[in-house]
C-alpha positions, 0 to 999 in steps of 0.5 A: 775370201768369197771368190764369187767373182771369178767362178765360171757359175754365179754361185759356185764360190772357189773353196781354193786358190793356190798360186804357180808362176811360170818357168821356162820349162813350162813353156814351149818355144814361144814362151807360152804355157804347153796346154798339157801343162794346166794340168799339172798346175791344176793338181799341184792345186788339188794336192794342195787343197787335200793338204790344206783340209788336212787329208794326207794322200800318203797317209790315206792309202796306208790307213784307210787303203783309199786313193784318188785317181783322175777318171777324165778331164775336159778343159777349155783354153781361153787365153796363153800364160806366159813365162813369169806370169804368176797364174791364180789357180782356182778349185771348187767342187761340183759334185762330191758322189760316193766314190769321186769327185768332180772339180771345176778348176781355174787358172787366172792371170789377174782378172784374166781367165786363161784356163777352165777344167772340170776334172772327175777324180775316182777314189780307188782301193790300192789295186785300183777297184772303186771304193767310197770316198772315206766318211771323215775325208768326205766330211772333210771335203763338204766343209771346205766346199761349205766354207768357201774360203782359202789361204791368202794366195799373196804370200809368197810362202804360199806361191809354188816354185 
């Protein structure tokens, strides 16, 4: 499915899209989503993506001694989630550089924006120094972007509790 719709930039299709629904523990004590917590949401996504284009994190480190950390974050608030909201969190890449990553992630509620973050991810060695992204996850990583195409986000096999 072609998201051009629901990307921040006109032509910035999302590569991804992975469903959560909110659960009281989200929540703070008036029933809408704590801020801190879109990021989790937002890599709950990732993880699922690298899942999805076959790049295991665990295998990734004991292989190839790669793994990606979050370098920074900057998100925008637009609307609150609430609890039991089903939100449709979007992933696109910006920038694939040599050894991170930039991510423009969204959560959606229906046809709502509630959420936009630009998340810079950095692939790093096991003690933690700068490292090229591995060829084969980068190629990998420029296919799915290329493709533009996600899993059915409907299904409720694909909906995390």
């Amino acid at each position: 499915m072609l998201l051009n719709l629901i990307s921040s930039k006109p032509n910035m299709a999302a590569a991804f899209i992975w469903t959560v629904r909110v659960y009281y523990e989200d929540t703070d004590a008036g029933g809408i989503v704590y801020y801190a917590n879109y990021l989790k949401f937002f890599e709950r996504a990732r993880t699922e993506w690298l899942r999805a284009i076959d790049v295991g994190q665990h295998d990734l480190l004991q292989e190839q001694d790669a793994m990606f950390v979050v370098q920074s974050v900057s998100a925008d608030y637009h609307a609150p989630a609430r609890l039991d909201d089903v939100l449709k969190l979007t992933l696109s890449i910006e920038k694939l550089g040599r050894a991170s990553v930039i991510f423009v992630q969204q959560a959606w509620r229906g046809e709502q924006l509630l959420n936009t973050a630009r998340v810079k991810v950095a692939c790093v060695d096991s003690a933690l120094r700068p490292r090229a992204v591995p060829a084969a996850v980068a190629a990998k990583m420029r296919g799915a972007s290329t493709d533009a195409t996600s899993p059915d986000a409907t299904h409720p096999e694909k909906t995390e509790s």
